[in-house]
TORNU-849331 format. One record per residue: residue number from 1; residue in three letters; y, x, z of N, C-alpha, C in turn. Coordinates in steps of 0.02 Angstrom, whole numbers, plus 50000, padded with zeros to 5 digits. Each point is the difference from the previous one (the first is absolute). Last residue first. Layout:
<rs>
R     k     r     n.v     n.u     n.w    ca.v    ca.u    ca.w     c.v     c.u     c.w
R   NUM   Ala       Y       X       Z       Y       X       Z       Y       X       Z
...
</rs>
This chain:
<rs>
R     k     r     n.v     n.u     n.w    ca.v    ca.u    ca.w     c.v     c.u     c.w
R   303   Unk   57147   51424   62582   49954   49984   49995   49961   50010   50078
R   302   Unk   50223   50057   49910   50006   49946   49971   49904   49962   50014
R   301   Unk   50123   50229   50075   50010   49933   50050   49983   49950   49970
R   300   Unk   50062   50216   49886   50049   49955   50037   49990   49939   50028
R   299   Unk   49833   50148   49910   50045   50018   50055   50065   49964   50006
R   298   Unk   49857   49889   49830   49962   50037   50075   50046   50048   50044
R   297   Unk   50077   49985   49783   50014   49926   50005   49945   49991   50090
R   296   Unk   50004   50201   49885   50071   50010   50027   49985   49898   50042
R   295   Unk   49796   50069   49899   50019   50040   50067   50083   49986   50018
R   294   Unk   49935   49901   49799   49988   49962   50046   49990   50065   50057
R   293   Unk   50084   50089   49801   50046   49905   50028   49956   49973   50042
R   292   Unk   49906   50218   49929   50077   50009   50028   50022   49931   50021
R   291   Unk   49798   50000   49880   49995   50025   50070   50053   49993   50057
R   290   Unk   50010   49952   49764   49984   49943   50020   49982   50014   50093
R   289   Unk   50057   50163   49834   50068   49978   50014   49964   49922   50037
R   288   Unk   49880   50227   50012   50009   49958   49968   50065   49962   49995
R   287   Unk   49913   50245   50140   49991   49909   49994   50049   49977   49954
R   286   Unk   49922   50252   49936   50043   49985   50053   49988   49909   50002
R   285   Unk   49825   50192   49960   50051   49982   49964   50027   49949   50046
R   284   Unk   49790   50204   49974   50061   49957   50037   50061   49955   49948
R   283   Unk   49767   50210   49967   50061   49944   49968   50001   49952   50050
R   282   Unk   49845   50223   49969   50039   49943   50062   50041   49960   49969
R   281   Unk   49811   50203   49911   50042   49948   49977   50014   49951   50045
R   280   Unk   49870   50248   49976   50034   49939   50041   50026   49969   49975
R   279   Unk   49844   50157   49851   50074   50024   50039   49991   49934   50041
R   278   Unk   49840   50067   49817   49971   49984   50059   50078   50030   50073
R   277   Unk   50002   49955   49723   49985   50070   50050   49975   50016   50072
R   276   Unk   49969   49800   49859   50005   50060   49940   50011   50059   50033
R   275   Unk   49991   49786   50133   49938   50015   49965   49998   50045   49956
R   274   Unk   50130   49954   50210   50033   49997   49946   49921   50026   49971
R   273   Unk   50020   49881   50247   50000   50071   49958   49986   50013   49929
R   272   Unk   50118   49810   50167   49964   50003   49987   49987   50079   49958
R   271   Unk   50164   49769   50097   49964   50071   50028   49929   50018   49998
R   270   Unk   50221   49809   49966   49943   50025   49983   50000   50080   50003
R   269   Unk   50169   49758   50077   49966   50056   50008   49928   50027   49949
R   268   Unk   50139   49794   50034   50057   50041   49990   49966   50059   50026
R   267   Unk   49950   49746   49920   49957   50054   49981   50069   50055   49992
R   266   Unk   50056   49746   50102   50006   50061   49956   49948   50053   50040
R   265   Unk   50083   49750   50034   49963   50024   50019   49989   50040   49940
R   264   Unk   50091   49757   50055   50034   50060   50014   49930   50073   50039
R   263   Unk   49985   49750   49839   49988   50034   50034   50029   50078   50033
R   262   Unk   50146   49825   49839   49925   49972   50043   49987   50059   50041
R   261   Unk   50211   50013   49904   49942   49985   49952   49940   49989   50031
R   260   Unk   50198   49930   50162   49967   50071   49970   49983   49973   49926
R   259   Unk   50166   49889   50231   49970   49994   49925   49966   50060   49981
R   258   Unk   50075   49888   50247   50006   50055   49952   49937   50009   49936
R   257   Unk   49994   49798   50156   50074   50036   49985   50010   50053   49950
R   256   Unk   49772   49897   50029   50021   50023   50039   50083   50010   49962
R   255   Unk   49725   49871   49978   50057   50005   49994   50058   50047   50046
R   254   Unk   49713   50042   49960   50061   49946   50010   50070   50012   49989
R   253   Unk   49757   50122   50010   50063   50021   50020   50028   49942   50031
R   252   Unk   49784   50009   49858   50017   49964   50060   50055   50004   50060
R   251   Unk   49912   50112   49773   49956   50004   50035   50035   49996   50066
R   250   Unk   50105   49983   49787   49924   49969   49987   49955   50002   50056
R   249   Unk   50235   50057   50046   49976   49929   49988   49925   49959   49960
R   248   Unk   50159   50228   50130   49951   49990   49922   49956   49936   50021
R   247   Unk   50196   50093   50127   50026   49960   49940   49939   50022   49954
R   246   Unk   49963   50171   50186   50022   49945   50004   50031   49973   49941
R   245   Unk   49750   50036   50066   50057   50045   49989   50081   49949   49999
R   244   Unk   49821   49932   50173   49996   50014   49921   50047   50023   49982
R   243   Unk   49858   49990   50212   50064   50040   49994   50006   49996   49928
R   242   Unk   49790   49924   50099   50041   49946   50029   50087   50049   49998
R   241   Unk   49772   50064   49939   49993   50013   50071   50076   49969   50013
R   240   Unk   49965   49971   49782   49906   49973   50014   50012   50019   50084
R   239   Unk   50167   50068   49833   50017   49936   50017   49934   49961   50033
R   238   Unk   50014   50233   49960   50046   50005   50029   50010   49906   50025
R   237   Unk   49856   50093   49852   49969   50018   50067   50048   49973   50047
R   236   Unk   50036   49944   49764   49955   49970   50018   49985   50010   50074
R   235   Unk   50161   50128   49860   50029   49920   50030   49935   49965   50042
R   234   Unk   49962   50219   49916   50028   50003   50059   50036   49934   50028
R   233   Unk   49858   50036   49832   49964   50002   50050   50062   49989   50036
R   232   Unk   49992   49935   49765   50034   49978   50046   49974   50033   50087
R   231   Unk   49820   50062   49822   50096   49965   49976   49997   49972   50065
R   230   Unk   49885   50234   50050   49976   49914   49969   50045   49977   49989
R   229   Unk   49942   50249   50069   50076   49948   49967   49970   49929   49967
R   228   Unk   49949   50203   50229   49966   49969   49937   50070   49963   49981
R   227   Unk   50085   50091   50175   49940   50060   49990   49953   49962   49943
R   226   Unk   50249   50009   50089   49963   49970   49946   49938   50028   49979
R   225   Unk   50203   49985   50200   49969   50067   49949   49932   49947   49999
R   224   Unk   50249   49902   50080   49926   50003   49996   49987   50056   49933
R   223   Unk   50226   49944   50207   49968   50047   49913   49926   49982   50037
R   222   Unk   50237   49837   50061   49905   50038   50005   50011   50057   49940
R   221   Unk   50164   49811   50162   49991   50048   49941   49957   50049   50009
R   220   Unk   50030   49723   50112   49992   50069   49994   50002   50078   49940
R   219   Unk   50078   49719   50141   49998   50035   49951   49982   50079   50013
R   218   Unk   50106   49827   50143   49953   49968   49974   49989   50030   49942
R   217   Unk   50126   50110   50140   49985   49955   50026   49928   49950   50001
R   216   Unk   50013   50262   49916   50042   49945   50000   49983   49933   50044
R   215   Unk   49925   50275   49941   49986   49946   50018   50064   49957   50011
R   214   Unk   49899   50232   49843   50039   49971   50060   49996   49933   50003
R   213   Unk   49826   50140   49922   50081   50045   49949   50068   49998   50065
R   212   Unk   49690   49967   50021   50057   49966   49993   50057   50066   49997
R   211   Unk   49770   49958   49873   50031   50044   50058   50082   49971   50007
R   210   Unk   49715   49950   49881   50078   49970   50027   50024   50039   50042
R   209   Unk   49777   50038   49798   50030   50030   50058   50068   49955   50024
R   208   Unk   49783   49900   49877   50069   50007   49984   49998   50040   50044
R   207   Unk   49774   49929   49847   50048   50044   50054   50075   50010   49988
R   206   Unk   49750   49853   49894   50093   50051   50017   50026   49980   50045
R   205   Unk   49739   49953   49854   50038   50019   50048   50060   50010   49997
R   204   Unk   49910   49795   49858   49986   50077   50026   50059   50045   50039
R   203   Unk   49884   49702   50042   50059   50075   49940   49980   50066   49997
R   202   Unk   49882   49785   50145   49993   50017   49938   50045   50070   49948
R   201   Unk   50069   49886   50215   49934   50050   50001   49984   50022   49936
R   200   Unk   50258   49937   50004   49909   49969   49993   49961   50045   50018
R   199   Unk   50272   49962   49946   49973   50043   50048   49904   49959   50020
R   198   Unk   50180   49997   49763   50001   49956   50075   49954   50056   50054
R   197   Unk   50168   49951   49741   49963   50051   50038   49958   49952   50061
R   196   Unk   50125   49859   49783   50018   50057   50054   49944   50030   50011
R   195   Unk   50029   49897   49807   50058   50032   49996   50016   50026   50058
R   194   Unk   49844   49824   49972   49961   50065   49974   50071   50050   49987
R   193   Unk   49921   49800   50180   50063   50022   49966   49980   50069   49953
R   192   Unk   49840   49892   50137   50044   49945   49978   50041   50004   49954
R   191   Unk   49839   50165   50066   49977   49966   49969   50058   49932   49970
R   190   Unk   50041   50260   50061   50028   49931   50039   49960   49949   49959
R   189   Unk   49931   50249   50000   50051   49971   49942   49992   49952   50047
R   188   Unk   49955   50198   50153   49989   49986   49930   50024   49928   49975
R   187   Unk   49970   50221   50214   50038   49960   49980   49975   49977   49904
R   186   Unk   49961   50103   50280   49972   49984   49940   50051   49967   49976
R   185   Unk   50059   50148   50222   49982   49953   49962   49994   49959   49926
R   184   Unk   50107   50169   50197   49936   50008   49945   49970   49957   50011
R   183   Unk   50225   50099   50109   49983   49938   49945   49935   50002   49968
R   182   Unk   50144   50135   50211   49953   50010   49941   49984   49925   49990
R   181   Unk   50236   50074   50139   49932   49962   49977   49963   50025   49949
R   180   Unk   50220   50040   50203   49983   50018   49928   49915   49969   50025
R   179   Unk   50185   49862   50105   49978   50076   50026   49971   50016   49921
R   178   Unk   50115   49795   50075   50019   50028   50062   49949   50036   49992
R   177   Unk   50138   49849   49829   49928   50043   50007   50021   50042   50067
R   176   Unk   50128   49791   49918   50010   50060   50025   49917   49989   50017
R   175   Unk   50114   49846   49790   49951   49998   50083   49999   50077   50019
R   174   Unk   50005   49979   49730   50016   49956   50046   49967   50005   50073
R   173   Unk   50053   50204   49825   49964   49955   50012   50021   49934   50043
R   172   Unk   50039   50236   49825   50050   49946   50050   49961   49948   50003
R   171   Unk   49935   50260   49899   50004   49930   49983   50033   49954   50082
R   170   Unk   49931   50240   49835   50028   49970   50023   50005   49928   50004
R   169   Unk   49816   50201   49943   50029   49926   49982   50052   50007   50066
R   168   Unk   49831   50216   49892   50029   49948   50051   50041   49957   49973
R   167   Unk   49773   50179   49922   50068   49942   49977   50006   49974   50069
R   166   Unk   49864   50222   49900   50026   49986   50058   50043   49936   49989
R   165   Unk   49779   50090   49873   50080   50006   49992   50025   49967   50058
R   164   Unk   49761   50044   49956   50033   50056   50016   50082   49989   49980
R   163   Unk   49789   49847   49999   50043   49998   50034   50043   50057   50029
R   162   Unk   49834   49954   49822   49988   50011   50052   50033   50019   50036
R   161   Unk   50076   49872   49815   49892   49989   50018   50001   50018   50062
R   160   Unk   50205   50086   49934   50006   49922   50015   49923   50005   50033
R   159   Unk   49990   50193   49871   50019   49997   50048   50030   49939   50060
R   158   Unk   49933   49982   49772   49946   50010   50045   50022   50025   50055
R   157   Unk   50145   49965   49849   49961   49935   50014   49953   50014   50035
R   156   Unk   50131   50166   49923   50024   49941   50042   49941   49954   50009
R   155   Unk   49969   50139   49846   49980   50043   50052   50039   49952   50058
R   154   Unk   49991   49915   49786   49939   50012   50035   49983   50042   50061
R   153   Unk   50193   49972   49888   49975   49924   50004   49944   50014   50040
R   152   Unk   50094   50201   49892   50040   49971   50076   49963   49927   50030
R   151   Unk   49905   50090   49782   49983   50038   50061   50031   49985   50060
R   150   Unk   50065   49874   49798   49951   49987   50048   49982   50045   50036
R   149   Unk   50260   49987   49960   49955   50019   49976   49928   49962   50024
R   148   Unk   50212   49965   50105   50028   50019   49921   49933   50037   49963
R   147   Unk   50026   49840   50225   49965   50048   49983   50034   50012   49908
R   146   Unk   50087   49904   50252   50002   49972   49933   49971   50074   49959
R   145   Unk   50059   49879   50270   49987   50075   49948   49964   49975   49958
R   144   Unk   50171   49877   50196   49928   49998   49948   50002   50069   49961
R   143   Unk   50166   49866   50205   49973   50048   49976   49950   50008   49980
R   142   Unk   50163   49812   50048   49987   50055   50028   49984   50053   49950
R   141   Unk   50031   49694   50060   50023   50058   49996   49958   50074   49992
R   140   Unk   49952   49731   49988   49984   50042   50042   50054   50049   49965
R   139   Unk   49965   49792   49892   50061   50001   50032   49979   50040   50075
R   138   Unk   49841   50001   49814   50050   49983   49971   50081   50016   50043
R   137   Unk   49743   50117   50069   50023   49931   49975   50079   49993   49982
R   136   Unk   49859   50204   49983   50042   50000   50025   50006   49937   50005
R   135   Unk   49814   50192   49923   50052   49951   49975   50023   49981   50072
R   134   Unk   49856   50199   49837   49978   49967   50077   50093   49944   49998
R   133   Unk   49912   50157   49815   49974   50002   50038   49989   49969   50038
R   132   Unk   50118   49983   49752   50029   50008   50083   49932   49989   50049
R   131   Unk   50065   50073   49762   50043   50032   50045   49964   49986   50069
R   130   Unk   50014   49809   49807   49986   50081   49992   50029   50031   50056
R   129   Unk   49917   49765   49963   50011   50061   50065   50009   50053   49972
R   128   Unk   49967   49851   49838   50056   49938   50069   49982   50017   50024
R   127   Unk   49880   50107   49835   50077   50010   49992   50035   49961   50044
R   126   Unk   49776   50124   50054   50006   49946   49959   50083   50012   49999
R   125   Unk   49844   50138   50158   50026   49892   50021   50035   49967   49934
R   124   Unk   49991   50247   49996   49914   49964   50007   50007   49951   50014
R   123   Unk   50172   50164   49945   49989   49927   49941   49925   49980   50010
R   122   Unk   50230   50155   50111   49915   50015   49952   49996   49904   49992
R   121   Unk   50229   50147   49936   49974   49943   50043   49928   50001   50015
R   120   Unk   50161   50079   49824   49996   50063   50066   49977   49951   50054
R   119   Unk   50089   49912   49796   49922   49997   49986   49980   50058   50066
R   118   Unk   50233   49887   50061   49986   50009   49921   49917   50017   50007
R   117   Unk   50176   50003   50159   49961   50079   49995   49970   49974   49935
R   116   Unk   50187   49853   50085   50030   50066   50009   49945   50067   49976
R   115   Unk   49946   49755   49958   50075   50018   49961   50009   50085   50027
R   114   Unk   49826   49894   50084   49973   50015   49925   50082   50022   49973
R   113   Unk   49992   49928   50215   49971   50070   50020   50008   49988   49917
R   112   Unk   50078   49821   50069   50049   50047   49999   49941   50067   49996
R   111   Unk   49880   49816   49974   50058   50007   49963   50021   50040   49989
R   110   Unk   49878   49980   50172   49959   50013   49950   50037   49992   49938
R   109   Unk   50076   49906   50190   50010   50061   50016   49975   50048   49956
R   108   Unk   50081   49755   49928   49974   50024   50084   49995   50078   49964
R   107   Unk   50121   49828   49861   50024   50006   50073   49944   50041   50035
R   106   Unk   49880   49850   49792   50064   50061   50012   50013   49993   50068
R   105   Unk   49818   49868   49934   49987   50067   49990   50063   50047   49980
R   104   Unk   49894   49762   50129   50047   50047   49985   49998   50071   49998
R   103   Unk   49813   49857   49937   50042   49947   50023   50084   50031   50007
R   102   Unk   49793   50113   49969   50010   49982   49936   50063   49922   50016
R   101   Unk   50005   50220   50173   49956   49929   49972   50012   49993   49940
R   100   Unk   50075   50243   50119   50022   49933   49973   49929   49937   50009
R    99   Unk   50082   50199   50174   49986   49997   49922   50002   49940   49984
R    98   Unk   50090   50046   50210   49974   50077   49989   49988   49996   49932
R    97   Unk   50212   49832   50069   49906   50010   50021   49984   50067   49966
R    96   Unk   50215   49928   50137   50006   50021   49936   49902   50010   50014
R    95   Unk   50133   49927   50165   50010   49975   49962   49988   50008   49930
R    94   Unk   50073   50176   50190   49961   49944   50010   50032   49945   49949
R    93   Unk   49950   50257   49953   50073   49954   50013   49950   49916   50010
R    92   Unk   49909   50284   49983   50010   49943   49967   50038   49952   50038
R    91   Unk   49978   50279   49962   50009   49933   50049   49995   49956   49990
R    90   Unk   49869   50198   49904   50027   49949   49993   50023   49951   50063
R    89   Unk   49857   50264   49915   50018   49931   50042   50070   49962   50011
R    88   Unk   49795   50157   49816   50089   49993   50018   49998   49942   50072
R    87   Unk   49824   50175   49834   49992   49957   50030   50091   49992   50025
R    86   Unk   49936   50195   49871   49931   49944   50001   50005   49939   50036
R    85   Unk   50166   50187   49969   49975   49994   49945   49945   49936   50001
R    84   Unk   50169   49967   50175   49956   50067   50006   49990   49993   49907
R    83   Unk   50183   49882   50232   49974   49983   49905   49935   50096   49993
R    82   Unk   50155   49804   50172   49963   50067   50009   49976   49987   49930
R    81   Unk   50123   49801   50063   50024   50045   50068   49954   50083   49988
R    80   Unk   50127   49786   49828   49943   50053   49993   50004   50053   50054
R    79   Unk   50076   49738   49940   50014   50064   50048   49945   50045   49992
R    78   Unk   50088   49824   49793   49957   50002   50054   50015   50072   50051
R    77   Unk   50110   49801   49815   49998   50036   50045   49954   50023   50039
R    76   Unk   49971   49908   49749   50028   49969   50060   50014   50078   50058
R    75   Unk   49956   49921   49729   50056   50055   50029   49995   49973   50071
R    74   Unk   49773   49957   49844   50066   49968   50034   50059   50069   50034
R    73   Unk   49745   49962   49834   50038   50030   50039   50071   49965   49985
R    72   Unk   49773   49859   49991   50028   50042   49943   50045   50054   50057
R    71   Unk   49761   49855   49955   50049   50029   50061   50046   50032   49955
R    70   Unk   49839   49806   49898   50016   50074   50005   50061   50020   50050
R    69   Unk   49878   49768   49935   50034   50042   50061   50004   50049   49984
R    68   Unk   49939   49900   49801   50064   49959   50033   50026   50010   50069
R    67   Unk   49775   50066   49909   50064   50046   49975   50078   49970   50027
R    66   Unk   49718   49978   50060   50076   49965   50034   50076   50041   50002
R    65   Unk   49707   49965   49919   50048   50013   49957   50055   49963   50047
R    64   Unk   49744   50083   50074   50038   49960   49968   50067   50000   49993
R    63   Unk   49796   50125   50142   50015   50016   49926   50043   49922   49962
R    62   Unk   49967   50148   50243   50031   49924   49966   50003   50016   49935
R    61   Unk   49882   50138   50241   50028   49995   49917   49985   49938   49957
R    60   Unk   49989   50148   50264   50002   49939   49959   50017   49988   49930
R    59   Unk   49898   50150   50212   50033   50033   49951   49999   49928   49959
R    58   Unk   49984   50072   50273   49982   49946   49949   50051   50016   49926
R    57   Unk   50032   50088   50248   49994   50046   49942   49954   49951   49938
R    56   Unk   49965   49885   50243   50069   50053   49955   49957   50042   49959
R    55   Unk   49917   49756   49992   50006   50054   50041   50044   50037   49998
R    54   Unk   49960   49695   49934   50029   50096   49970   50002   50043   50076
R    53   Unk   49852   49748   49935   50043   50052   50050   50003   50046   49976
R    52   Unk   49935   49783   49841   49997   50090   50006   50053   50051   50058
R    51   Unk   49975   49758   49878   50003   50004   50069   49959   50057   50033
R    50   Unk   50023   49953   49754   50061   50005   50017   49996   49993   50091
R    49   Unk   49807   50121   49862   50035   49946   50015   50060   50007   50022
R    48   Unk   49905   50170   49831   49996   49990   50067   50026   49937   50014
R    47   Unk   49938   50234   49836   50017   49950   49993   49992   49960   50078
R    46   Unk   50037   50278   49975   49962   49907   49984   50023   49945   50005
R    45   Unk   50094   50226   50021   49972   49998   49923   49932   49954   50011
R    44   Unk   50156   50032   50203   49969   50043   49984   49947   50031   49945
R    43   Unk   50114   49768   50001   50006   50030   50056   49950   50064   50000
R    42   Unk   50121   49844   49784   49930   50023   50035   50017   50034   50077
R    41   Unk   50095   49772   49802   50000   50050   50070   49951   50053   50019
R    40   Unk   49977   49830   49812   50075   50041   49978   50023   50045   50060
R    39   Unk   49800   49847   49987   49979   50076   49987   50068   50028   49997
R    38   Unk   49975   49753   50038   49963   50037   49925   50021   50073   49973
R    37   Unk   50033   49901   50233   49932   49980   49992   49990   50002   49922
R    36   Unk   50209   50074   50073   49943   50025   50042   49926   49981   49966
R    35   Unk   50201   49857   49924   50004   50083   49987   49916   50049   50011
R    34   Unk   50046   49790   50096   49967   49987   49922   49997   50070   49973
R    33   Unk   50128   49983   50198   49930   49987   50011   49941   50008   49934
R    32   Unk   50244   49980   49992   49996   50061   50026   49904   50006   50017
R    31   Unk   50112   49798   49944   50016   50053   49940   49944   50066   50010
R    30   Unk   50054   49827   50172   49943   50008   49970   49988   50043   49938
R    29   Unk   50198   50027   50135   49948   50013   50013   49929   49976   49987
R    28   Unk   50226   50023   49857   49960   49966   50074   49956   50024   49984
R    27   Unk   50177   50158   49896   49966   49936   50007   49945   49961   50055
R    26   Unk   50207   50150   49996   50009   49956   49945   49944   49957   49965
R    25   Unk   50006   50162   50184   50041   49925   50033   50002   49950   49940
R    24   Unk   49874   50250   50049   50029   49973   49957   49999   49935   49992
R    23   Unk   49962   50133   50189   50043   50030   49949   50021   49980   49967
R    22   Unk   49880   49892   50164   50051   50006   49995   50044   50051   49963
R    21   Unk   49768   49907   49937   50057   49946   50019   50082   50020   50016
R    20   Unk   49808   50159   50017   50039   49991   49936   50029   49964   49988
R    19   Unk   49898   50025   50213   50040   50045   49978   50017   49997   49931
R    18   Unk   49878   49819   50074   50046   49990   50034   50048   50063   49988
R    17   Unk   49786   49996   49888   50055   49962   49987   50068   49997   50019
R    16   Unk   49832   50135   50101   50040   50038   49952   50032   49934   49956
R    15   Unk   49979   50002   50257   49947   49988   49969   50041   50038   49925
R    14   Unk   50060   50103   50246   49992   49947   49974   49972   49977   49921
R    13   Unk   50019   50193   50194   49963   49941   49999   50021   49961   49934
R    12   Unk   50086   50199   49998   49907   50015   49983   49977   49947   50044
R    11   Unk   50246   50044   49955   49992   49960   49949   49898   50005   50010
R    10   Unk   50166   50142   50113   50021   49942   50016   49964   49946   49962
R     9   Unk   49965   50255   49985   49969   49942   50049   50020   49942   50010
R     8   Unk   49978   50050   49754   50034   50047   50034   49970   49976   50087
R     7   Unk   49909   50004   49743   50020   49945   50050   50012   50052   50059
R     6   Unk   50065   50028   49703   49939   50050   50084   50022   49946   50058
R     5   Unk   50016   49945   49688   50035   50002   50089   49966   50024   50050
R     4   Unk   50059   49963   49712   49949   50033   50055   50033   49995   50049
R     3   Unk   50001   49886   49738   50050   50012   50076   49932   50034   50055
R     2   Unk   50024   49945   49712   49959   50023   50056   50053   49994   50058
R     1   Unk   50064   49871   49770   49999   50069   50025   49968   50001   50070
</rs>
């Protein structure tokens, strides 16, 4: 069965092996190559090498057979903070991934959406995104909008493109920041480590806004407004001017007393003008429970 996928911004450096590699885990990556090179891949209805840099909006299509992942719907919990006929936003829960892999394809969030809206999903990223526009890493927190149709898909997405949605981040950094910062600096795939980010002349552009929240000994609480969304930007900017988020250990934290799911750092704002009636849309939402234990565990002196 066909699979279609739109390359979103997080995904328009890197090569299209390497992006189908990680969808579908179940087979290697030379698998995945052989695929390509006898036509079973097309990128914009061509055919193409497997060391094929993907752009955004890249229209991909997998013509080979991976019935044994079918996404199925799950009874899981999800926070539904605003809901419209066309589009819904979602708290999501740190720990829980935005969609599946052919590696794990129950528990995440693409699950719980098929159980509660069922075929009310749009369906341009294929069935391991229905719904979902723009994403969240695994053990990030917050807030995503989830398109129940393609007109919503599409009218989101281009607004992302062009930067008409307002996103802020909460986040707890290491080391007292002594003022607010613009971050602009390049960013692209870690030649060493292909699971991290890195900060390179070479990358494409982004922009962080840093504003400080409040200051600690040895520790700071930030809102960054997220002016491009490259993966991992905000672990990446944040751990490149020497403040890594804090307890996220892919990107050089270290060990500390107080335990988290790794990175403490929630998507607790969006602001933006509603594409069907052209009304305001502000959504706020309140810190996290990973926020809460290390500010309380910070004001009492522990850092």
């Amino acid at each position: 069965m066909a699979k279609t996928f739109r390359v979103d911004e997080t995904e328009s450096d890197i090569r299209i092996d390497t992006f189908l590699a990680g969808l579908f885990e179940t087979y290697s990556r030379t698998k995945i190559q052989e695929m390509i090179k006898s036509g079973k891949v097309l990128v914009n209805g061509k055919s193409c090498k497997p060391s094929l840099t993907l752009n955004l909006d890249d229209e991909i299509l997998c013509n080979f057979s991976d019935e044994e992942n079918k996404i199925l719907p799950e009874n899981l919990d999800i926070d539904v903070v605003f809901e419209t006929d066309d589009f819904v936003i979602i708290n999501k829960p740190s720990g829980m991934l935005t969609h599946p892999t052919s590696k794990e394809k129950s528990g995440t969030l693409v699950n719980a959406l098929l159980y509660r809206y069922g075929e009310n999903l749009s369906d341009i990223n294929g069935d391991y995104r229905r719904g979902i526009i723009h994403r969240l890493d695994r053990n990030t927190s917050g807030l995503l909008i989830v398109a129940k149709n393609n007109t919503a898909h599409e009218k989101f997405a281009q607004m992302i493109k062009n930067r008409n949605i307002e996103k802020h981040y909460r986040a707890i950094v290491k080391g007292r920041m002594d003022s607010d910062i613009i971050i602009n600096e390049p960013i692209t795939r870690s030649k060493s480590n292909p699971n991290k980010m890195c900060v390179s002349k070479d990358g494409k552009p982004s922009l962080s806004e840093v504003k400080l929240i409040k200051q600690f000994h040895n520790a700071t609480y930030i809102d960054v407004n997220l002016k491009t969304g490259r993966t991992h930007q905000i672990r990446v900017h944040l751990s490149h001017i020497g403040h890594p988020v804090f307890n996220d250990t892919l990107y050089g934290f270290g060990k500390m007393k107080i335990k988290t799911e790794e990175q403490v750092l929630q998507s607790y704002k969006l602001k933006f003008i509603n594409p069907f009636d052209d009304k305001l849309i502000n959504i706020e939402i309140k810190p996290d429970e990973k926020i809460i234990k290390v500010l309380d565990y910070l004001e009492r002196g522990n850092l």
